[in-house]
Biopython code that builds the backbone (N, CA, C, O; Angstrom):
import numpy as np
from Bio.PDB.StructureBuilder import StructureBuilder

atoms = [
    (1, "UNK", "N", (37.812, 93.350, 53.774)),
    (1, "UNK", "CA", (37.786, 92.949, 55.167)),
    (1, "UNK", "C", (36.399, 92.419, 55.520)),
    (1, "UNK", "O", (35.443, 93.164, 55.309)),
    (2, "UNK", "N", (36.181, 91.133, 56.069)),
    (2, "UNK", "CA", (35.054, 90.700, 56.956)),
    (2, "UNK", "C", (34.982, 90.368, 57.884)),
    (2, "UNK", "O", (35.976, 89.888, 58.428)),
    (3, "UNK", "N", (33.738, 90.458, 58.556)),
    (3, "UNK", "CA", (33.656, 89.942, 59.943)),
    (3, "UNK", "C", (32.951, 89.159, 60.153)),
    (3, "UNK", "O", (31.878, 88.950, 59.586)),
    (4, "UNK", "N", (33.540, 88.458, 61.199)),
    (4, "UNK", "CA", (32.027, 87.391, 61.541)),
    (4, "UNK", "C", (32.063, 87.061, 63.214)),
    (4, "UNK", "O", (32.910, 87.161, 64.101)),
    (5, "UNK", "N", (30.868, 86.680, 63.136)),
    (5, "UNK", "CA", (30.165, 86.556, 64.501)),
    (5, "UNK", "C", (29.371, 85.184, 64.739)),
    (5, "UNK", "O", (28.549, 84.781, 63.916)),
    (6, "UNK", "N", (29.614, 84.625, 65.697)),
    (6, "UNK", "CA", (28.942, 83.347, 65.983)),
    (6, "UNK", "C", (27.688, 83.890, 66.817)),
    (6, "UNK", "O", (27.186, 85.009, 66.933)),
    (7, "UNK", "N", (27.403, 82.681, 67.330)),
    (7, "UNK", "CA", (26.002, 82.631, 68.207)),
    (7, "UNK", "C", (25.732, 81.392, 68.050)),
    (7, "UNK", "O", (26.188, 80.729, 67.119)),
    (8, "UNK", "N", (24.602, 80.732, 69.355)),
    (8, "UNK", "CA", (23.694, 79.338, 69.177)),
    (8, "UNK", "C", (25.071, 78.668, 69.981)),
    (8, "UNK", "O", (24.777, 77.493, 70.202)),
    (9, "UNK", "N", (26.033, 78.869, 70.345)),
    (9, "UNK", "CA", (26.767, 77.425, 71.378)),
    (9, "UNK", "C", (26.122, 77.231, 72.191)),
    (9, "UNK", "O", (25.154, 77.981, 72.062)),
    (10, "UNK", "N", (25.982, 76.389, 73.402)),
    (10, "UNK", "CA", (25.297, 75.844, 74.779)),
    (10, "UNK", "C", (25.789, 75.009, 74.687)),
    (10, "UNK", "O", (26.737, 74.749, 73.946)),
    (11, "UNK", "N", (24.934, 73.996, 75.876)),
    (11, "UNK", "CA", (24.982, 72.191, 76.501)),
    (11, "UNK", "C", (23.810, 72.060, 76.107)),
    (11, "UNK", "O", (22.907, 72.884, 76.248)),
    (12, "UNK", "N", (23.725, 70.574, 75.371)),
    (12, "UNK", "CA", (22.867, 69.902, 74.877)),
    (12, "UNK", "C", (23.043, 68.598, 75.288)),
    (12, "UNK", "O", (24.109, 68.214, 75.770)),
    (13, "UNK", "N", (22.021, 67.841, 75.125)),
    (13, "UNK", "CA", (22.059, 65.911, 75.979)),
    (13, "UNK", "C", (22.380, 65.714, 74.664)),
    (13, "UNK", "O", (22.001, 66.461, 73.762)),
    (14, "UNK", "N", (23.375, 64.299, 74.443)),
    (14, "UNK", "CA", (23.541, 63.411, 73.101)),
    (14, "UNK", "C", (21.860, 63.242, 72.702)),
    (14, "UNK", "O", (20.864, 63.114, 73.414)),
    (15, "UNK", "N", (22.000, 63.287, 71.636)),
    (15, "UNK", "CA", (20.624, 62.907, 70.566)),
    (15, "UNK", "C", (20.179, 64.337, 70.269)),
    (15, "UNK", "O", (19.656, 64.415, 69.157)),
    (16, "UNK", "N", (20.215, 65.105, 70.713)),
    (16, "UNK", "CA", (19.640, 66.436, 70.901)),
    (16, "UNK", "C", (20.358, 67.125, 69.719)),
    (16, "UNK", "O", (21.401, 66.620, 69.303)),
    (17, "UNK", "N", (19.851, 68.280, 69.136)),
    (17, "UNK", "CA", (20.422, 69.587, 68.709)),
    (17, "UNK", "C", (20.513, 70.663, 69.062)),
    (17, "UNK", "O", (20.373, 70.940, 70.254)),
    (18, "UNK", "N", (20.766, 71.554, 68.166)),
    (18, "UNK", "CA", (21.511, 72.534, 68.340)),
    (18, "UNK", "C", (21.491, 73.939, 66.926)),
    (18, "UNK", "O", (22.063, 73.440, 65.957)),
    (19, "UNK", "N", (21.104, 75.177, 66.639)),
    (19, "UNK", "CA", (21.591, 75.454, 65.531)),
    (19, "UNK", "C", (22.653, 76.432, 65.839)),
    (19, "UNK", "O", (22.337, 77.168, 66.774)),
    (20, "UNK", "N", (23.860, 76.670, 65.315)),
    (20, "UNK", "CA", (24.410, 77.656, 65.176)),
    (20, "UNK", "C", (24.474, 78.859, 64.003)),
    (20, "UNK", "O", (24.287, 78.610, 62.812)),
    (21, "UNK", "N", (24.647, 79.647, 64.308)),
    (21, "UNK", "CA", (24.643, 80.731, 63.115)),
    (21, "UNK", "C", (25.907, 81.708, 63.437)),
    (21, "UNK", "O", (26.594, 81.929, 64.434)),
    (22, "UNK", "N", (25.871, 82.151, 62.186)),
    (22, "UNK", "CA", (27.577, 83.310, 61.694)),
    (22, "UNK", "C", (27.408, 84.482, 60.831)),
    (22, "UNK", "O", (27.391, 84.522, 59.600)),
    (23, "UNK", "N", (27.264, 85.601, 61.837)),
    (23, "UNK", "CA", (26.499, 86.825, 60.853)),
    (23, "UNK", "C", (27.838, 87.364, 60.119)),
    (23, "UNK", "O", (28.902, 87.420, 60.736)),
    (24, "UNK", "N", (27.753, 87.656, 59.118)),
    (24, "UNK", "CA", (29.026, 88.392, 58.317)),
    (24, "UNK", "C", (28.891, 89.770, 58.152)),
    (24, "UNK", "O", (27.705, 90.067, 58.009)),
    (25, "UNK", "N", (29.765, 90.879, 58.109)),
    (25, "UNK", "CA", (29.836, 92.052, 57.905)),
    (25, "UNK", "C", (31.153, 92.479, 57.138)),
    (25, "UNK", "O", (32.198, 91.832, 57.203)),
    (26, "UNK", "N", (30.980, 93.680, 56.379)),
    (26, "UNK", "CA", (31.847, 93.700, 55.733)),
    (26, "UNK", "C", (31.694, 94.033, 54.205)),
    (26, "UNK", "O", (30.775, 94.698, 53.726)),
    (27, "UNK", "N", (32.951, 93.350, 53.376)),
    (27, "UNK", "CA", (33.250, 93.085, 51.906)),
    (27, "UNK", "C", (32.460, 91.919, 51.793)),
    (27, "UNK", "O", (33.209, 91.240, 51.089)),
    (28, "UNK", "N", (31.515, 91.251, 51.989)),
    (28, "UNK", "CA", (30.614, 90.232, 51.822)),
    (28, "UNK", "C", (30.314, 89.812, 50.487)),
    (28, "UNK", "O", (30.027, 88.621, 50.369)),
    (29, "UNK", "N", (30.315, 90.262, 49.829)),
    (29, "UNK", "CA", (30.136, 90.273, 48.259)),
    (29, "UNK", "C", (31.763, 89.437, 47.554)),
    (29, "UNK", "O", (31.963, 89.033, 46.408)),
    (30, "UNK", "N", (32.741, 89.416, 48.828)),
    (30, "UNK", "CA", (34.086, 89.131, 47.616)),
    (30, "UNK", "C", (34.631, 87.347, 48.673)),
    (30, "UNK", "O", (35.508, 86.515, 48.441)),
    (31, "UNK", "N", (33.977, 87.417, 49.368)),
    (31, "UNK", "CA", (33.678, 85.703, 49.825)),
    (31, "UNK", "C", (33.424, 84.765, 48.917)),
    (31, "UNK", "O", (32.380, 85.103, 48.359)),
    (32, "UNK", "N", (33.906, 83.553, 48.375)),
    (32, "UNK", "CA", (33.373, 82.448, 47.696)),
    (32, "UNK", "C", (33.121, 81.313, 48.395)),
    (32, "UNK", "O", (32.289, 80.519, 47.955)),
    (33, "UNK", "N", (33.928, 81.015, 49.814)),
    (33, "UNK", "CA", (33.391, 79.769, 50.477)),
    (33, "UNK", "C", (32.883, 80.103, 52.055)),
    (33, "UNK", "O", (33.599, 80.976, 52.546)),
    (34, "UNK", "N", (32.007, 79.707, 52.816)),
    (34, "UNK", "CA", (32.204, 80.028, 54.020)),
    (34, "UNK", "C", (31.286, 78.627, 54.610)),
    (34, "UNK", "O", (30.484, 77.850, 54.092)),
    (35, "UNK", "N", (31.933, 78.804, 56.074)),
    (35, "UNK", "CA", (31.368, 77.406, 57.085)),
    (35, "UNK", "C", (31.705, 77.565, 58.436)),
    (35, "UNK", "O", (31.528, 78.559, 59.140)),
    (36, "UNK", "N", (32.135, 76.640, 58.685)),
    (36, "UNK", "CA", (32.433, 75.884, 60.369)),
    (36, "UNK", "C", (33.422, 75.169, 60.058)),
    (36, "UNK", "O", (33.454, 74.621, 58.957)),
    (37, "UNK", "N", (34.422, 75.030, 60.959)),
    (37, "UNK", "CA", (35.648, 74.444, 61.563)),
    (37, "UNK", "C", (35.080, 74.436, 63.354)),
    (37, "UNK", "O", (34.453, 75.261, 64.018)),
    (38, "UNK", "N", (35.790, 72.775, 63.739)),
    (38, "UNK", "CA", (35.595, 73.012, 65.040)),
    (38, "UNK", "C", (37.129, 71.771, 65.801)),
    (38, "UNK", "O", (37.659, 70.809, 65.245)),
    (39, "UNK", "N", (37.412, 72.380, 67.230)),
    (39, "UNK", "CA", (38.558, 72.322, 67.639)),
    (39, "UNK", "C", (38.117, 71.251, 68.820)),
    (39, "UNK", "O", (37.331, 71.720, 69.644)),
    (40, "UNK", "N", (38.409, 70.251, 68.959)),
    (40, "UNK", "CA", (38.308, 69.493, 70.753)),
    (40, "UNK", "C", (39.114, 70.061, 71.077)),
    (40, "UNK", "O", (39.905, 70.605, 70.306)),
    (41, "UNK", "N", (39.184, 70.129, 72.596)),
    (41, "UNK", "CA", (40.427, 69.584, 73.964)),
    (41, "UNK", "C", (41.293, 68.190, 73.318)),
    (41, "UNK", "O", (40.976, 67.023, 73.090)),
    (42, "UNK", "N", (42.932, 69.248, 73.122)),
    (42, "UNK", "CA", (44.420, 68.224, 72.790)),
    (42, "UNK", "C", (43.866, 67.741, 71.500)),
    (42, "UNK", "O", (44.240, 66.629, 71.129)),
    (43, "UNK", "N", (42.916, 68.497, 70.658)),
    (43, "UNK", "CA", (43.089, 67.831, 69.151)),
    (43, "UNK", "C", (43.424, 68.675, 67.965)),
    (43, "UNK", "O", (43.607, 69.713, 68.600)),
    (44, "UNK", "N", (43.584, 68.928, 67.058)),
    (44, "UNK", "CA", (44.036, 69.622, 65.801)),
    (44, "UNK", "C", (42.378, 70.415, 65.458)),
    (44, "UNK", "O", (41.249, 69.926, 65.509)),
    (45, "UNK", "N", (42.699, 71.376, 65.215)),
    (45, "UNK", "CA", (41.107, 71.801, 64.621)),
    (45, "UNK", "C", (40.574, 71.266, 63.057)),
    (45, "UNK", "O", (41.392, 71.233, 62.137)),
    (46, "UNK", "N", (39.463, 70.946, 62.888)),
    (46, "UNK", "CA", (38.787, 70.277, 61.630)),
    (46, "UNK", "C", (37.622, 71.227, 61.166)),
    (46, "UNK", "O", (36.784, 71.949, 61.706)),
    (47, "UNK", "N", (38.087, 70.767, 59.555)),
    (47, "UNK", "CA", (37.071, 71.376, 58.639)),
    (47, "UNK", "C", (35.028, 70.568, 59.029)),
    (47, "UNK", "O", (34.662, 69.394, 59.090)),
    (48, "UNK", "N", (34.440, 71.529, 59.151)),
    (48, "UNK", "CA", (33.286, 70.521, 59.839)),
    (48, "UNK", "C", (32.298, 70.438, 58.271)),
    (48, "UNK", "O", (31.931, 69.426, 57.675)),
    (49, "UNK", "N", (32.035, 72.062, 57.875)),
    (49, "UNK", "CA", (31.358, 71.791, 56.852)),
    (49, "UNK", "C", (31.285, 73.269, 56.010)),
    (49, "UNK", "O", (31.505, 74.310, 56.629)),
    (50, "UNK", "N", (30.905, 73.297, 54.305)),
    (50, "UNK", "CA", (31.268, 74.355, 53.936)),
    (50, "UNK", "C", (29.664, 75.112, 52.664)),
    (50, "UNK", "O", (28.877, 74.589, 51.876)),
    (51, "UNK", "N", (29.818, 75.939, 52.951)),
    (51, "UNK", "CA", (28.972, 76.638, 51.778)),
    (51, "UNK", "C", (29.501, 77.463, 50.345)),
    (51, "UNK", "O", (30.408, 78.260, 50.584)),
    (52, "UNK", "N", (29.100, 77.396, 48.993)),
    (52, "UNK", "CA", (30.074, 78.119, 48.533)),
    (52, "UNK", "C", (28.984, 79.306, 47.856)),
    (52, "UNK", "O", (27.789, 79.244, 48.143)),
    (53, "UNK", "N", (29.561, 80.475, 46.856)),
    (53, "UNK", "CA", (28.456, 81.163, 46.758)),
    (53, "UNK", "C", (27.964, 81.033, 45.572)),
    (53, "UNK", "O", (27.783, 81.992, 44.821)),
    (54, "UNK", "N", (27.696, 79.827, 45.281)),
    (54, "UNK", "CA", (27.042, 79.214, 44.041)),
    (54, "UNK", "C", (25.763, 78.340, 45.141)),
    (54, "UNK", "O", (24.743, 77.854, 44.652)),
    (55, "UNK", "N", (26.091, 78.278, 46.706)),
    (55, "UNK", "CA", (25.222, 77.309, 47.334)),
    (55, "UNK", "C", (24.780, 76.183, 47.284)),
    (55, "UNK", "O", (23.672, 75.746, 47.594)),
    (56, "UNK", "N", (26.444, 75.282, 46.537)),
    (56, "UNK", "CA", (27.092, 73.911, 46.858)),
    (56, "UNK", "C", (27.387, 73.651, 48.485)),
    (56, "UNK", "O", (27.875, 74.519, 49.209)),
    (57, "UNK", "N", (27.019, 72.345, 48.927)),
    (57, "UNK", "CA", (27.602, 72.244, 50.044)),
    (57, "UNK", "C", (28.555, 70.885, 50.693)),
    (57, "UNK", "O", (28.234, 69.790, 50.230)),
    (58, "UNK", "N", (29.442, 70.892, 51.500)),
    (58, "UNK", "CA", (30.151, 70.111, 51.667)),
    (58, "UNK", "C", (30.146, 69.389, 52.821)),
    (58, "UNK", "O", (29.427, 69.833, 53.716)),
    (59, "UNK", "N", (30.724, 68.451, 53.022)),
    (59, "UNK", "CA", (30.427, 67.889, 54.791)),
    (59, "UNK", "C", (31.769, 67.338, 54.961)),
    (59, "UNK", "O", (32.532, 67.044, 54.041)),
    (60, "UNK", "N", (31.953, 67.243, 55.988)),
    (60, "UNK", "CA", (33.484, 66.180, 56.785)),
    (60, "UNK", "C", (32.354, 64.792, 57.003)),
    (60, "UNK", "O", (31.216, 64.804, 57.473)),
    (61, "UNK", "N", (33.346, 63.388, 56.345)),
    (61, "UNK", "CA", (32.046, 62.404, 57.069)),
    (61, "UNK", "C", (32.045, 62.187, 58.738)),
    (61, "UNK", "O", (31.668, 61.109, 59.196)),
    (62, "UNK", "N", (32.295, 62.797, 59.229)),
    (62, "UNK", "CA", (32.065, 62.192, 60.698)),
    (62, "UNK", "C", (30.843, 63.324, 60.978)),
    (62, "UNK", "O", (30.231, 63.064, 62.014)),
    (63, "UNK", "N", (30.375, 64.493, 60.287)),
    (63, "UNK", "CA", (28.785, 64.593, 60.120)),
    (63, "UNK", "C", (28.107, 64.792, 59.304)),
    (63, "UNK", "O", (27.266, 65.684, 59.411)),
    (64, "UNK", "N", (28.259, 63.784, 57.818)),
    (64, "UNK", "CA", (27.538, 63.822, 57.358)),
    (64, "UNK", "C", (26.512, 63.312, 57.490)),
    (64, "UNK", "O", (26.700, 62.314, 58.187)),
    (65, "UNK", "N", (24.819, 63.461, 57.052)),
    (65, "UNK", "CA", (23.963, 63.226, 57.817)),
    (65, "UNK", "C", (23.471, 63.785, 58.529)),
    (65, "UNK", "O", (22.258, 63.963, 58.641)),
    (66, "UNK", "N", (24.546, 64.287, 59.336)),
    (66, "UNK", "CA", (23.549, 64.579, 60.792)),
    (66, "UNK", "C", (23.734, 66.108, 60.865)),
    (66, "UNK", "O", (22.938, 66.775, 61.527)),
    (67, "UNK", "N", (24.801, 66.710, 60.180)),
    (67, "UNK", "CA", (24.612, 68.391, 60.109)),
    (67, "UNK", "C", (24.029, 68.876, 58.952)),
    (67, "UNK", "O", (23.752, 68.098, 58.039)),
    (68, "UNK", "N", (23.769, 70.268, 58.859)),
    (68, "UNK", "CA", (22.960, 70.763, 57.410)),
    (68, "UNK", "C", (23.588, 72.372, 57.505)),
    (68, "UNK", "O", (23.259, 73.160, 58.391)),
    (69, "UNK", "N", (24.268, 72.590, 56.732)),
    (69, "UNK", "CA", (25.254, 74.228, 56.642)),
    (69, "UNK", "C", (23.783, 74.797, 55.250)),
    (69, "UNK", "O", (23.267, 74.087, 54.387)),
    (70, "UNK", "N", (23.493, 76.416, 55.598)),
    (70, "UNK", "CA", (22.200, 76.794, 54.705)),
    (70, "UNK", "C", (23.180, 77.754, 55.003)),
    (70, "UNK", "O", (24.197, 77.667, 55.691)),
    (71, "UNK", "N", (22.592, 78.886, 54.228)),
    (71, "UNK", "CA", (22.676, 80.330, 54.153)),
    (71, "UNK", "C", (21.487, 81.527, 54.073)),
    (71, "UNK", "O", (20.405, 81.268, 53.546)),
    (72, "UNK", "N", (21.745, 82.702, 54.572)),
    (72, "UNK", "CA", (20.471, 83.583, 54.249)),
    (72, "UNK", "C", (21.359, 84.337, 53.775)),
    (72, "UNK", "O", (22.347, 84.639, 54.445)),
    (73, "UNK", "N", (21.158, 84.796, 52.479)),
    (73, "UNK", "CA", (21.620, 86.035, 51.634)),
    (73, "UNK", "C", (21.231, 87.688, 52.172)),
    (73, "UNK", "O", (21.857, 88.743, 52.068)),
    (74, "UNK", "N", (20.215, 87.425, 52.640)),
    (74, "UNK", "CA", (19.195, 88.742, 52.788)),
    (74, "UNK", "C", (19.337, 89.020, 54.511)),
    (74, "UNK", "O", (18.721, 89.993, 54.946)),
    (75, "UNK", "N", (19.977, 88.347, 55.288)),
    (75, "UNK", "CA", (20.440, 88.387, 56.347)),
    (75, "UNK", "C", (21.890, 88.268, 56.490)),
    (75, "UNK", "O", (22.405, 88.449, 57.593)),
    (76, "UNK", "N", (22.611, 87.967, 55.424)),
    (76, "UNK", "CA", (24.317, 87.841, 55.598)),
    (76, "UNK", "C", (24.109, 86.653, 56.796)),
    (76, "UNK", "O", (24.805, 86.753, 57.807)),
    (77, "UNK", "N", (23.486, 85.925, 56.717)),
    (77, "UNK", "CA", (24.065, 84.852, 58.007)),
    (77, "UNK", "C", (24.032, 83.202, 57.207)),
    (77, "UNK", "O", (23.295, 82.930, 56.260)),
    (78, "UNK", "N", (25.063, 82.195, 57.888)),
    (78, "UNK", "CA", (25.240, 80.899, 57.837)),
    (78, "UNK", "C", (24.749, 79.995, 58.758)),
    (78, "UNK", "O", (25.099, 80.094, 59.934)),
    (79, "UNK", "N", (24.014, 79.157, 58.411)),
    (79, "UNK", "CA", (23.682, 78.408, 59.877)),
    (79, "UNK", "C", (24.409, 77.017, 59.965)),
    (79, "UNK", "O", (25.154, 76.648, 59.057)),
    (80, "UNK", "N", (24.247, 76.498, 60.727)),
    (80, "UNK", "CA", (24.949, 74.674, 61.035)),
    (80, "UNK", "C", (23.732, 74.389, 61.865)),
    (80, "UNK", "O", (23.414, 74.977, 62.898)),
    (81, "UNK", "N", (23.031, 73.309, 61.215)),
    (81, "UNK", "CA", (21.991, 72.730, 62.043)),
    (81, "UNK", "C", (22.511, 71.326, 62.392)),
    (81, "UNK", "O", (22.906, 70.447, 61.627)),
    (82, "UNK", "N", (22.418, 71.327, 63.680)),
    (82, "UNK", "CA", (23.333, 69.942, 63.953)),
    (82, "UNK", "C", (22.085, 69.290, 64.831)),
    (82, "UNK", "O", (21.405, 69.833, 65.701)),
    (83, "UNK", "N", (22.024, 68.078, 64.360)),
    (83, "UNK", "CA", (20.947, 66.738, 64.744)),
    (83, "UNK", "C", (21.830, 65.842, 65.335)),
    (83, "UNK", "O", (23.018, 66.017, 65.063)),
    (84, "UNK", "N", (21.415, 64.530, 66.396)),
    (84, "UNK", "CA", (22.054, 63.588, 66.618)),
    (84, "UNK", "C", (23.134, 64.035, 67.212)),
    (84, "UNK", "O", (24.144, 63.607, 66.653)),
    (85, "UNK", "N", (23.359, 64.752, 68.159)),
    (85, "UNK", "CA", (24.563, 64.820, 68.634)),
    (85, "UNK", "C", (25.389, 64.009, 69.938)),
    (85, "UNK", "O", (25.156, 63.530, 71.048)),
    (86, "UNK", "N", (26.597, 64.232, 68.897)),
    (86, "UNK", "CA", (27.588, 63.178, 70.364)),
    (86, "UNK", "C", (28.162, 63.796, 71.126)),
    (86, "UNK", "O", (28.100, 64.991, 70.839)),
    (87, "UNK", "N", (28.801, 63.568, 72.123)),
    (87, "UNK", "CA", (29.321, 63.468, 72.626)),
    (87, "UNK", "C", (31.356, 63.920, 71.847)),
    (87, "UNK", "O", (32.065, 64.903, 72.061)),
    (88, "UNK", "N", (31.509, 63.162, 71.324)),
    (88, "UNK", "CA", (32.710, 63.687, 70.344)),
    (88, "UNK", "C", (32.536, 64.992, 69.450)),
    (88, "UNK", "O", (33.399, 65.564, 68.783)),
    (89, "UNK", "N", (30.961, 65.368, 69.640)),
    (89, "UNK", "CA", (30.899, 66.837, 69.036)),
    (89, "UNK", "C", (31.198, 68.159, 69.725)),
    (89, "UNK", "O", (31.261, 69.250, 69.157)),
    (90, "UNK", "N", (31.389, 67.905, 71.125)),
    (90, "UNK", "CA", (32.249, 68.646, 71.815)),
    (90, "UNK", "C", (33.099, 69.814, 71.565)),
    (90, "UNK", "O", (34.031, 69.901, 72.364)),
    (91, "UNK", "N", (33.051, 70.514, 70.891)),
    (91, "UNK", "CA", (34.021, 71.359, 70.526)),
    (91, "UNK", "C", (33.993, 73.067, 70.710)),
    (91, "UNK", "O", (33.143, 73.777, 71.247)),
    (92, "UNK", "N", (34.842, 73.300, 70.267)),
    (92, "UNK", "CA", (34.577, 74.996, 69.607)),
    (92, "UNK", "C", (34.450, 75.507, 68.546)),
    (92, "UNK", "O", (35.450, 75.646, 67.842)),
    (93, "UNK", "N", (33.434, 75.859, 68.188)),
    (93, "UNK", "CA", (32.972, 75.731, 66.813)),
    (93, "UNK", "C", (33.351, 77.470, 65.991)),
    (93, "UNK", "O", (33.170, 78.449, 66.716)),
    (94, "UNK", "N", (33.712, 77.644, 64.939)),
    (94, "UNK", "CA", (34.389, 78.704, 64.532)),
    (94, "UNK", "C", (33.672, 78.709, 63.211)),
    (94, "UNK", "O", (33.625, 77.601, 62.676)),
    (95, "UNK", "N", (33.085, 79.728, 62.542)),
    (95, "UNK", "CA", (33.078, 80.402, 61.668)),
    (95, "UNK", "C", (33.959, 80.638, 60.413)),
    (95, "UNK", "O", (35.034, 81.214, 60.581)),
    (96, "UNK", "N", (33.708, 80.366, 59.559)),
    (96, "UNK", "CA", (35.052, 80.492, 58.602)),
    (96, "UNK", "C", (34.418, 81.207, 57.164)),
    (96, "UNK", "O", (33.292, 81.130, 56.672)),
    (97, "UNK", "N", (35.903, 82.081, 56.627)),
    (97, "UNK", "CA", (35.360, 82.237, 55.265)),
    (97, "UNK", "C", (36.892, 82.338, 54.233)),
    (97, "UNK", "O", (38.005, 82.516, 54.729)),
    (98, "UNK", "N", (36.713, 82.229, 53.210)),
    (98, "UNK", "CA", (37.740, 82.685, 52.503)),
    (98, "UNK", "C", (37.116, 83.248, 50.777)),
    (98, "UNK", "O", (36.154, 83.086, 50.026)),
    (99, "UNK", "N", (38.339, 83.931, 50.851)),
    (99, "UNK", "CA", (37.622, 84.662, 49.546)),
    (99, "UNK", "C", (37.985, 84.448, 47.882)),
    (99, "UNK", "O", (37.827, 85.354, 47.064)),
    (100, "UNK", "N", (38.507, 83.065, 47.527)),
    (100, "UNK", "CA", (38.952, 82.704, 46.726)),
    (100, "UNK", "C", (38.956, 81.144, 46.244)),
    (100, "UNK", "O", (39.127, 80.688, 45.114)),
    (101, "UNK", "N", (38.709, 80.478, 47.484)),
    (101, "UNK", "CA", (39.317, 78.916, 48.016)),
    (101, "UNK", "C", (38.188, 78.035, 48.804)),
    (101, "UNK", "O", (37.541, 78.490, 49.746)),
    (102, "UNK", "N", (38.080, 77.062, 48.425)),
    (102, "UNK", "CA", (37.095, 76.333, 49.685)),
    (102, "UNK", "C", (37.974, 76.146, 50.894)),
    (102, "UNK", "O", (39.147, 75.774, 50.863)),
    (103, "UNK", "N", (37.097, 76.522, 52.219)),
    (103, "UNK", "CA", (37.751, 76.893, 53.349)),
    (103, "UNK", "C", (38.348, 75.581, 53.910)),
    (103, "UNK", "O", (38.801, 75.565, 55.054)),
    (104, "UNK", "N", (38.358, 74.230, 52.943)),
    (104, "UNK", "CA", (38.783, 73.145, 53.515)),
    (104, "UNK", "C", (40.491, 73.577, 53.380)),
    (104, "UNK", "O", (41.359, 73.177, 54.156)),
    (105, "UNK", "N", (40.724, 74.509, 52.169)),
    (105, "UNK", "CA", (41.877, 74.432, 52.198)),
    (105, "UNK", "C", (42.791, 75.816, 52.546)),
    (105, "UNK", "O", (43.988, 75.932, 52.286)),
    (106, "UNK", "N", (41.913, 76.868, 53.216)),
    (106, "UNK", "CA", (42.481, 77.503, 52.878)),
    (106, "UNK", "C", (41.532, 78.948, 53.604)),
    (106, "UNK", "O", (41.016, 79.516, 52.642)),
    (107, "UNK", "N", (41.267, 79.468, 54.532)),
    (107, "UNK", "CA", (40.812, 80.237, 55.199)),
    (107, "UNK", "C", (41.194, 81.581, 55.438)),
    (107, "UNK", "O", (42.172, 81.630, 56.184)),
    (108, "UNK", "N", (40.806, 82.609, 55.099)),
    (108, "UNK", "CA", (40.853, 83.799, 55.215)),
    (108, "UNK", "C", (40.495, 85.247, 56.596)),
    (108, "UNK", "O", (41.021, 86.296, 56.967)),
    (109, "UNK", "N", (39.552, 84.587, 56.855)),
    (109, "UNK", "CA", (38.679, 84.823, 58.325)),
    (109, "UNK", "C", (37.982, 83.987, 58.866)),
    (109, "UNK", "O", (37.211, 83.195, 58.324)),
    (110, "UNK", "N", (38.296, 84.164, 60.342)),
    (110, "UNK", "CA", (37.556, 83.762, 61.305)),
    (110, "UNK", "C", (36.845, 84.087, 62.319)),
    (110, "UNK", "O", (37.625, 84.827, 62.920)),
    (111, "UNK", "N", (35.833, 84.046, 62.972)),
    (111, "UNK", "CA", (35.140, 84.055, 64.068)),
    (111, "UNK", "C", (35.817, 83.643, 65.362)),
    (111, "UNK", "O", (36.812, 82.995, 65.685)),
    (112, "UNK", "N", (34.738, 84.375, 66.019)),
    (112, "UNK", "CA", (35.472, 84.284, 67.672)),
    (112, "UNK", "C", (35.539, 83.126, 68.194)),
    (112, "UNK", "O", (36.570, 83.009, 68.857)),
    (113, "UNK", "N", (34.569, 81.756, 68.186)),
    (113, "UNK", "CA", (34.335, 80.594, 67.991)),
    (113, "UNK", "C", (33.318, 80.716, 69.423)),
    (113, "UNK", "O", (33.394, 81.491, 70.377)),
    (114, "UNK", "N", (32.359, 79.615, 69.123)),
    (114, "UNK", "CA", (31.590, 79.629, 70.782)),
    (114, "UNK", "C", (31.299, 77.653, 70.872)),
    (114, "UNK", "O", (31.273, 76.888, 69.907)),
    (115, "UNK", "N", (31.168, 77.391, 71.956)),
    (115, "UNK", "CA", (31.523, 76.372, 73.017)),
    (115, "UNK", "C", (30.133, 75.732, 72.658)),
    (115, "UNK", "O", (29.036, 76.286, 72.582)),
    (116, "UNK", "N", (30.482, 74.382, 72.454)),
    (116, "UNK", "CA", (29.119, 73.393, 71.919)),
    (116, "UNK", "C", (29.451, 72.648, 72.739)),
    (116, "UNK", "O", (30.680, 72.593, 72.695)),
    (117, "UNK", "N", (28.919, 71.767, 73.787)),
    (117, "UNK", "CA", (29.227, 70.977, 74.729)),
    (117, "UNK", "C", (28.073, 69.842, 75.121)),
    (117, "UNK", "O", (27.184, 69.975, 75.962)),
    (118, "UNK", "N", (28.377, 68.518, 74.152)),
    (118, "UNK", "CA", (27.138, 67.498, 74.254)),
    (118, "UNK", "C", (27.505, 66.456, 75.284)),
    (118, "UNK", "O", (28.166, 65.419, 75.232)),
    (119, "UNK", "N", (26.800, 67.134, 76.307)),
    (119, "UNK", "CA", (26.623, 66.040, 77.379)),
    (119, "UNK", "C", (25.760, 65.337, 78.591)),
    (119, "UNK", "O", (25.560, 66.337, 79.279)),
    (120, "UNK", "N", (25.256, 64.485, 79.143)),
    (120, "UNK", "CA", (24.642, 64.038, 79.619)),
    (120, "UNK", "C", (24.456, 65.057, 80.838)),
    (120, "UNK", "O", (23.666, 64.796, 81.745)),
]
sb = StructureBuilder()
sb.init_structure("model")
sb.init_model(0)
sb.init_chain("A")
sb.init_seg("    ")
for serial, (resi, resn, name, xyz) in enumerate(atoms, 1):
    if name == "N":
        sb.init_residue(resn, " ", resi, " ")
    sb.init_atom(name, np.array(xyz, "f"), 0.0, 1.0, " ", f" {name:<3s}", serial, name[0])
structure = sb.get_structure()
């Protein structure tokens, strides 16, 4: 069993950032992928970006570039450093892990999700 916890949502102006982070608790040790998924208003939720525990990392292209997914081992936490932000980054951003699978396909736990809102 794990847990996770967000932190770092707010309002930010486009161009601006943002970091988020995802503390884990738990079976932490039996995780192989973990990241961010994030949901608009009336849209399907998306894989945003992933870490694995070899500390490969992955991106969706609509941010590659402009996000950076790290990890602290010695803190159990994930971060999403997000640069350049739009306006279409809008979302609810969620925490993800799974313990077998990259979470593009296949998710095990989630976070409570917290509210990123880029706007003027």
């Amino acid at each position: 069993q794990v847990q996770l916890v967000e932190s770092g949502g707010g309002l930010v102006q486009p161009g601006g950032s943002l970091r988020l982070s995802c503390a884990a608790s738990g079976s932490i040790v039996s995780i192989n992928s973990m990241g961010w998924y994030r949901q608009a208003p009336g849209k399907q939720r998306e894989w945003v970006a992933a870490i694995t525990s070899g500390g490969g990392t992955n991106y969706a292209v609509s941010v590659k570039g402009r996000f950076t997914i790290s990890r602290d081992n010695a803190r159990n936490t994930v971060s999403l450093q997000m640069n350049s932000l739009r306006p279409a980054d809008t979302a609810v951003y969620y925490c993800a892990a799974d313990r077998s699978t990259p979470i593009w396909l296949k998710v095990d736990y989630w976070g409570q999700g917290t509210q990123v809102t880029v706007s003027s």
